[in-house]
N, C-alpha and C positions, 0 to 999 in steps of 0.2 A: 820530897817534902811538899811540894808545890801542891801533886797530881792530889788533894784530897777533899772530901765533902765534909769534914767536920766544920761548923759554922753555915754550909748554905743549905736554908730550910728554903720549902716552899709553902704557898699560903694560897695556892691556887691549886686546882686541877689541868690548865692551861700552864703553868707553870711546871708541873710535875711531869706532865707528857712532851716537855718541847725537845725539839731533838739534839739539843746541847743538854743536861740535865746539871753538870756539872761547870763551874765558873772558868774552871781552865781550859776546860773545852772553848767555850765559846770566845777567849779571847783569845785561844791557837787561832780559832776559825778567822777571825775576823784580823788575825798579823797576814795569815795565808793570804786573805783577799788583799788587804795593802800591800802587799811585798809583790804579789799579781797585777795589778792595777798600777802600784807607782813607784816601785824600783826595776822591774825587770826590764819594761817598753825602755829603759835608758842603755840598758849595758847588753842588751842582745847585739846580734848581726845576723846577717844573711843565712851563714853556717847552721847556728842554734834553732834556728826559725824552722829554714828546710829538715833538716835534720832529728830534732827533737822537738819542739815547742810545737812546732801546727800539726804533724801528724798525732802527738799524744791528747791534743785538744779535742779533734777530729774522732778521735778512735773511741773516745772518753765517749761524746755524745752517740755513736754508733753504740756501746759498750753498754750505755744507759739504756737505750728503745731495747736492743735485742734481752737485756739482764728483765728489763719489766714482761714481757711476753713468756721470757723461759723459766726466771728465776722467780717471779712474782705469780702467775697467771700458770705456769706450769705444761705450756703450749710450745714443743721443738720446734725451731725455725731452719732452714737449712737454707734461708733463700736471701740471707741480710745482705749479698754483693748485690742483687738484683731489682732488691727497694732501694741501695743506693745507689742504683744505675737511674732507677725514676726520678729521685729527688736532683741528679745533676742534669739530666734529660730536661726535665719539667724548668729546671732554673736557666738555665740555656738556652730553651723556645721563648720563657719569659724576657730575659734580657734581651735578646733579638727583635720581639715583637713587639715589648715597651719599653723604650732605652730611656725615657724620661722618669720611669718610675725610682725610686732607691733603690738597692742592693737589698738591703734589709728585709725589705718586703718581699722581695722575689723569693729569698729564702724562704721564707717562712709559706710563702703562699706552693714553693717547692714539695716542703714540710708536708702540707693539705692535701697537695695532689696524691703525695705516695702513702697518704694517710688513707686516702679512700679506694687506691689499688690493694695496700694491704686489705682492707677491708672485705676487697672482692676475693682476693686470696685466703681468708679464713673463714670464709664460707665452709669449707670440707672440714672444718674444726669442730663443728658441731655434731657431725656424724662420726667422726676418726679423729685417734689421736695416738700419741705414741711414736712408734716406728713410720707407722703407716701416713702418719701426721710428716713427720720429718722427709716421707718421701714427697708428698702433695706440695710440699716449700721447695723440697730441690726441683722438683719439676716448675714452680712458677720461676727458681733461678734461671734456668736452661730456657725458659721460654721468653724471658723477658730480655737477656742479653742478647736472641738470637732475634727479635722482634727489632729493636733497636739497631742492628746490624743489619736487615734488610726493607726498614722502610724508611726509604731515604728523606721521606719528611721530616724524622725527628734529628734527623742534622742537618738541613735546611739544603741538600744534593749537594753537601759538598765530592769532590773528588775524592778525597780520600778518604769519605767515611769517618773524619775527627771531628769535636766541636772545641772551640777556641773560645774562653770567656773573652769581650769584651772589654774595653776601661770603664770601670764604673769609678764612682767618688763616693764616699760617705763625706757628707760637711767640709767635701772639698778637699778630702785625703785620698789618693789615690787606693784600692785596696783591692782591685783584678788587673789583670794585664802586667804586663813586662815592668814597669816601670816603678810598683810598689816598694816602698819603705818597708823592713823587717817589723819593724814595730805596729805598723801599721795593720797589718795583716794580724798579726799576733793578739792586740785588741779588739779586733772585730770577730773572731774567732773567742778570745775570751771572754767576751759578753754573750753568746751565745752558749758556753759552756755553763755558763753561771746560770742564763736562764731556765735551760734544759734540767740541773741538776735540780735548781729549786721547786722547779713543778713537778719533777718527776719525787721529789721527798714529799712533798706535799700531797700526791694523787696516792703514793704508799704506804701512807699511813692515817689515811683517811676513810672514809664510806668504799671509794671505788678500790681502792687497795686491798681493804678485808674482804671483799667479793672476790678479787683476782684470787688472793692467796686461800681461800675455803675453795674454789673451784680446783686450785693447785692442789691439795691434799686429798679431798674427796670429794668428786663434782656430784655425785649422786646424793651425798650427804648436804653438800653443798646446797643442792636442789629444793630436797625435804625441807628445809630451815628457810627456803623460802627466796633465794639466791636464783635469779634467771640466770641461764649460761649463758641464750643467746646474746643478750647485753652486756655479760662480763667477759666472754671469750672476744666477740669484735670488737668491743671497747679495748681491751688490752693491745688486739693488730692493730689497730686505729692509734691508739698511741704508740705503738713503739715504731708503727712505720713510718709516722710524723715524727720522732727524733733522729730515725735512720735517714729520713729522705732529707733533713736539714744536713745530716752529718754527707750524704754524697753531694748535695749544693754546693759545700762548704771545700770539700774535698777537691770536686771540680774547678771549683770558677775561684778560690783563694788560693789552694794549695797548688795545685798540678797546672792550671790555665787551659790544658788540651788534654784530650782521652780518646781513647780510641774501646768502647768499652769492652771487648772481649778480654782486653789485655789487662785493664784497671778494674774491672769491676766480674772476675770470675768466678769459679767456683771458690778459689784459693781466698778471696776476700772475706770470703761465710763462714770459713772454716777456719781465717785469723781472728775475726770479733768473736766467732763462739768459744777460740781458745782461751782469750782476754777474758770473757765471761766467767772460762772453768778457773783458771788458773786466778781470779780473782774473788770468785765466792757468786754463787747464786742468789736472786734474792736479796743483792744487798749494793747501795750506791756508791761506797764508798770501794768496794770489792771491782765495779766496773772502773774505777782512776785507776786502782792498784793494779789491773790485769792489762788494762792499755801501757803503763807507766813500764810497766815491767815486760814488755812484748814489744814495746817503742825504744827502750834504752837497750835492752839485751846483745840486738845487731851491732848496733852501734859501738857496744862497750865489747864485744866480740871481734872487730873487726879493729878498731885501734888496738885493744891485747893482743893478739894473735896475726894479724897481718901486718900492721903500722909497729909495734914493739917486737914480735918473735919471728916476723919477717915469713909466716906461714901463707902457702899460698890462697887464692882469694876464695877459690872452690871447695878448698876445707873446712875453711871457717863458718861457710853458709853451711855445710853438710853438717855441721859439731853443733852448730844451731838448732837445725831439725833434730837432730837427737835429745838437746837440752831438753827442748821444747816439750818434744815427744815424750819423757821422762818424769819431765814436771807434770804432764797432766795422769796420768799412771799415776802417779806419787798423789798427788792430791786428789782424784778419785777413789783411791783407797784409803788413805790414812786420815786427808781431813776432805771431804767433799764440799765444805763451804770455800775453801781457798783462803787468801790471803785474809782478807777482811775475819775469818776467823781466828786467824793469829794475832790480826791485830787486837781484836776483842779481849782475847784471852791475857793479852801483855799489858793490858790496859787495865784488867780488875785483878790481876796482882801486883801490880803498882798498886793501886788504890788501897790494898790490904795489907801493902807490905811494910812493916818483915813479920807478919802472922803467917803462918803456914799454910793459909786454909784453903 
């Protein structure tokens, strides 16, 4: 009864395009951000934090840079572990060599760096694309882990090849190193979710978004009509490596503190975010929550069912994962290719029509 537009007109063209359209939308949107912002920071701990909350934050904004390049832009990436091997690298030499600066910044200046590696990395985008595309990204994965692992500059000689975030403070909250608040972390990680999502809904459906997606469907047509690729292809790596290189920042120096990157940041990490991707819907921001949300909880909810309740041992559980996993992307490759975000869609405008058939 709620979910309806009967009574909300609009009287603008700004009004008609915004990306709530409807009233109950926009005040789900806006209970989500208060129940984010000033109920949850109270009743979390330690568990939820490590467990759920920071890596689904994390993965969200990984989820968003790789969904704008694949799903927007129509550009394969197969190399998302190894921009966010840059953006934790970059934020690490940062803290190191200006400890006076804020956290905040480091990120974001993190963000920049791995914005204009990708950059140099989608150079072969404008000659190749496709297969041939997908393979030019897994070779900058392979090369950039193994880079990182042999000059010992980018971990300052330590012995053993890890890098260790420092204690940083935001406004005098602890929010790297040992000694962080759950909540703490949790917040600073959700402010950069919120800013990520908002620029990236905003660059998608704007001027640079309609270039990304006509180069996605027919770059040649795209062309004719007057669309450069060279500015729309490295614009789109240029942005989504700058949301991946804050998500490895974030990943490193809040979530994990120490990395050894072969381990953290492999081929297997490319090939978790491009699952989140499928399994969430191409092309769509809402579809990158819903594929991180659902690839961040699954272990979890797999692992209390079947080992903590059926007493199954730990090896099987992660094996019936992989197979889940494996199944849902099959299933959704065939039957719906946008993923979840398309189901949500579809439950969404029959509510709104229902109980009409149509």
């Amino acid at each position: 009864m709620l979910y309806r537009e009967a009574g909300d007109f609009k009287t603008s063209y700004a009004e008609d395009s915004q990306t709530f359209p409807i009233k109950f939308d926009r005040w789900r949107y806006y209970a989500v951000l208060a129940v984010a912002f000033g109920v949850i920071p109270f009743f979390i701990n330690d568990y939820w934090v490590s467990a759920i909350f920071l890596p689904f934050l994390i993965y969200s904004i990984a989820a968003i840079g790789l969904n704008i390049l694949t799903g927007y832009c129509g550009q394969v990436s197969l190399g998302t572990g190894g921009f966010m091997a840059v953006g934790a690298y970059a934020c690490y030499k940062l803290m190191t060599a200006f400890p006076d600066i804020n956290i905040f910044f480091h990120v974001i200046l993190a963000g920049g760096i791995t914005a204009g590696v990708g950059i140099l990395f989608g150079l072969p985008s404008l000659r190749i694309k496709g297969f041939y595309l997908a393979v030019a990204t897994l070779a900058a994965q392979f090369f950039l882990v193994w880079i990182f692992n042999r000059v010992p500059w980018f971990y300052n000689y330590s012995a053993t090849g890890q890098i260790s975030a420092p204690e940083r403070t935001v406004f005098g909250v602890k929010v790297t190193g040992p000694e962080t608040d759950a909540w703490a972390t949790y917040l600073f990680c959700l402010v950069f979710v919120v800013l990520v999502a908002w620029l990236a809904r905003n660059l998608t459906r704007g001027t640079v978004g309609r270039k990304w997606m006509a180069i996605r469907d027919m770059d040649i047509a795209a062309e004719i009509i007057g669309v450069n690729p060279l500015t729309a292809k490295l614009s789109a790596f240029a942005v989504s490596s700058f949301f991946i290189g804050i998500a490895g920042a974030l990943f490193f120096a809040v979530y994990l503190g120490a990395v050894e990157v072969g381990e953290v940041f492999g081929i297997n990490k490319s090939f978790l975010v491009l699952f989140m991707v499928i399994i969430g819907g191409l092309g769509s921001i809402f579809g990158s929550f819903a594929g991180a949300a659902f690839l961040v909880l699954l272990p979890v909810i797999l692992k209390n069912l079947l080992v903590g309740t059926l007493g199954w041992p730990t090896d099987l559980a992660a094996h019936l994962e992989f197979m889940i996993v494996g199944a849902l992307i099959i299933v959704f490759l065939v039957a719906e290719p946008h993923g979840l975000a398309q189901l949500w869609r579809v439950a969404k405008d029959k509510l709104r029509l229902w109980p009409f058939p149509h």
